[in-house]
Structures are given as structure tokens and as C-alpha cells.
TORSERO-515582 format. One record per residue: residue in three letters; x, y, z negated of N, C-alpha, C in turn. Coordinates in Angstrom, 2 decimals, m for minus. Each point is the difference from the previous one (the first is absolute). Layout:
marse	nx	ny	nz	cax	cay	caz	cx	cy	cz
ALA	X	Y	Z	X	Y	Z	X	Y	Z
...
END
This chain:
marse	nx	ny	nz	cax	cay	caz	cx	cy	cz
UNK	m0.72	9.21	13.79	0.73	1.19	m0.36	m0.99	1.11	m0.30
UNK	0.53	1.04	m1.23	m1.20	1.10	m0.09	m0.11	1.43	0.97
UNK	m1.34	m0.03	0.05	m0.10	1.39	1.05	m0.03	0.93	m0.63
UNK	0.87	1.23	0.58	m0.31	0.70	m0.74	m1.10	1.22	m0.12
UNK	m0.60	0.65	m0.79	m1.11	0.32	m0.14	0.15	1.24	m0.58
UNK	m0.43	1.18	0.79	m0.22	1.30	m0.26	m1.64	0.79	m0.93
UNK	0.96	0.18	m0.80	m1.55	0.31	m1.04	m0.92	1.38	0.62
UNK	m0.88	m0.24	0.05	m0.78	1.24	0.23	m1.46	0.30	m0.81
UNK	m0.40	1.07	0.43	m1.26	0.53	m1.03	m1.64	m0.38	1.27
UNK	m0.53	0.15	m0.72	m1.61	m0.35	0.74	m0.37	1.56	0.03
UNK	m1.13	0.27	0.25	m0.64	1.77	m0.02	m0.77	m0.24	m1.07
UNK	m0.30	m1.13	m0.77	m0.57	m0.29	m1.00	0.83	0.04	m1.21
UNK	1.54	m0.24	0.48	0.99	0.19	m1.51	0.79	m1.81	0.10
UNK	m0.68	m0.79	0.58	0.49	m1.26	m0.74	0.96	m0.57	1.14
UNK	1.08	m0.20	m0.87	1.43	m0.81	0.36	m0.29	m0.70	1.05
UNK	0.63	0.02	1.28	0.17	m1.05	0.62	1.51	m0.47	0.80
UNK	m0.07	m1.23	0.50	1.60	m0.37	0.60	m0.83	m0.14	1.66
UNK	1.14	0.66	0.24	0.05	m0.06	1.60	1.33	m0.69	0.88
UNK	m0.19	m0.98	1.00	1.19	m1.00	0.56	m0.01	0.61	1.04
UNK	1.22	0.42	0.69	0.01	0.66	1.45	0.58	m1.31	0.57
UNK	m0.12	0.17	1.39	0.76	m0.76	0.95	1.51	0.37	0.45
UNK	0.79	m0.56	0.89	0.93	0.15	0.61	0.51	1.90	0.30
UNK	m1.47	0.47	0.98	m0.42	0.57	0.38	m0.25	2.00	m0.78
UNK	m0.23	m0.97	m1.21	m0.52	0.94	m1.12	m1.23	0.18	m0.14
UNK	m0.71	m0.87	1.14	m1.63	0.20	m0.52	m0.87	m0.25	m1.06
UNK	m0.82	m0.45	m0.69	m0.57	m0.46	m0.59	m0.60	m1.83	m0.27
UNK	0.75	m0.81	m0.35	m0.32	m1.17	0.70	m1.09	m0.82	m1.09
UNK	m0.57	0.81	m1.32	0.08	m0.32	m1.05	m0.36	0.73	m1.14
UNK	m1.44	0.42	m0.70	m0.13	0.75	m1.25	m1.04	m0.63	m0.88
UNK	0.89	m0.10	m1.30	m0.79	m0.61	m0.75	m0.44	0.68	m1.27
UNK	m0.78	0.20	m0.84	m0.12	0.38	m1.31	1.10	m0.39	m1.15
UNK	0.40	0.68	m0.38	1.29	m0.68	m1.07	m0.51	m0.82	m1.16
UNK	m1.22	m0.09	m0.13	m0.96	m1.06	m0.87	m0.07	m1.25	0.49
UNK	m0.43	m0.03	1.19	0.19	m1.23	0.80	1.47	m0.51	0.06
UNK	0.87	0.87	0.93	1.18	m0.21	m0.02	0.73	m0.40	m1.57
UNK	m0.34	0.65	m0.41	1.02	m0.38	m1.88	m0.67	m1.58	m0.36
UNK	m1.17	0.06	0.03	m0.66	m1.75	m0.52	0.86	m0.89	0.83
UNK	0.19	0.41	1.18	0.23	m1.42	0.42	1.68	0.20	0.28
UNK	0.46	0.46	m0.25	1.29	0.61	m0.68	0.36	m1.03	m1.30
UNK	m0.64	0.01	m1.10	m0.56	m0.56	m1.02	0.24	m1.68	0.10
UNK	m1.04	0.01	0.82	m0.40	m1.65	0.28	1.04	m0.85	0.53
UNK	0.71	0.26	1.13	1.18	m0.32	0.52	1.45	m0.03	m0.44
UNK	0.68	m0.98	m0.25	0.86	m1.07	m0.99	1.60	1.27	1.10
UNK	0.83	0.31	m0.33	1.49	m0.23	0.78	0.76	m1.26	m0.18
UNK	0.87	0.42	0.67	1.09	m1.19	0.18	0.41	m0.71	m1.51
UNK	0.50	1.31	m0.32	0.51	m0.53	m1.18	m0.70	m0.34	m1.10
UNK	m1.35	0.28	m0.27	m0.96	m0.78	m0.86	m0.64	m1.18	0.24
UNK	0.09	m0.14	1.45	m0.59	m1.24	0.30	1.45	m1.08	m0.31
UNK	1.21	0.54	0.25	1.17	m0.95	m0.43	0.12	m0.20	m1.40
UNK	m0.37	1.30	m0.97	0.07	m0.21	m1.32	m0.42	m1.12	m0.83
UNK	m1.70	0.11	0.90	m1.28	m0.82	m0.40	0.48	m1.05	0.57
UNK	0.42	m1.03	0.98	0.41	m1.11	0.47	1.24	m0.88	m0.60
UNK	0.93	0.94	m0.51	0.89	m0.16	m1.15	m0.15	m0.44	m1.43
UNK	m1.07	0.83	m0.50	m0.67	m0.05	m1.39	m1.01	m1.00	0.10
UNK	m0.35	m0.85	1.37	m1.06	m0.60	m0.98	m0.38	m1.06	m1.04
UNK	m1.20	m0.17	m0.61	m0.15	m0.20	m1.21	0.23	m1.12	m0.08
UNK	0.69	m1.10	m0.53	m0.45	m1.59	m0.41	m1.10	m0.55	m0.61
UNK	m0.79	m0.93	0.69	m1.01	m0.67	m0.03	m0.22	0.34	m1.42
UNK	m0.87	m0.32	m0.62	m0.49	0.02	m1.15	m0.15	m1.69	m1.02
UNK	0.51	m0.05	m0.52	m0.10	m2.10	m0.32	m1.30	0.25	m1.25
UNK	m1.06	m1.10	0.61	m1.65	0.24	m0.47	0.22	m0.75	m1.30
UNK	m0.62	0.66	m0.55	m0.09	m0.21	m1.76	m0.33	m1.87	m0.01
UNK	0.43	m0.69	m0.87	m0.33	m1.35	m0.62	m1.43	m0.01	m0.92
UNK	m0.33	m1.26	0.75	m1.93	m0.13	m0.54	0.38	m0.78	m1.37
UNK	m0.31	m0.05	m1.06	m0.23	m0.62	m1.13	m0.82	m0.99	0.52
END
């Protein structure tokens, strides 16, 4: 399930996501560069069902003369 993630600023300017706990503490801060790539990289539900649905049929290998 996704956490959710409070955007905040650095003293330098650059984006970051912050995960609190239960609590409201801090359990969690990442750069939103880091965080967005692997954001990126990682399939959901429903694309990984899309992709498992769609896949391709074998290919039948060309005839040798």
C-alpha cells in the first residue's frame, strides 16, 4: 500500500518527501530524485496485469533454404 509522503524544501531549495509515523514523527526522508526514479522503476497492479495479459506469442523462426 502507498505511504503517504509530505513534500518539503531542503535550506538548499531541493524537493524532498518526508514519511511520518503513526506518531507524526519522522520515520523517513528522501530526495524526490531518488524517490521519483524508483517510483519509475516499479510496475503497479494493474500494469503488471496488463503486461501478463498481453503477452507476446512466441515468434515461429524463419525456414532455412
Amino acid at each position: 500500500m502507498p505511504v503517504k509522503r509530505t513534500v518539503m524544501r531542503s535550506s538548499k531549495g531541493k524537493k524532498l518527501y518526508a514519511v511520518r509515523d503513526a506518531k507524526g514523527r519522522f520515520k523517513d526522508i528522501q530526495s524526490y530524485k531518488k524517490s521519483h526514479a524508483m517510483d519509475m522503476k516499479r510496475k503497479s497492479k494493474a500494469e503488471l496485469a496488463k503486461a501478463a495479459k498481453a503477452k507476446p506469442k512466441a515468434k515461429a523462426k524463419a525456414k532455412k533454404k
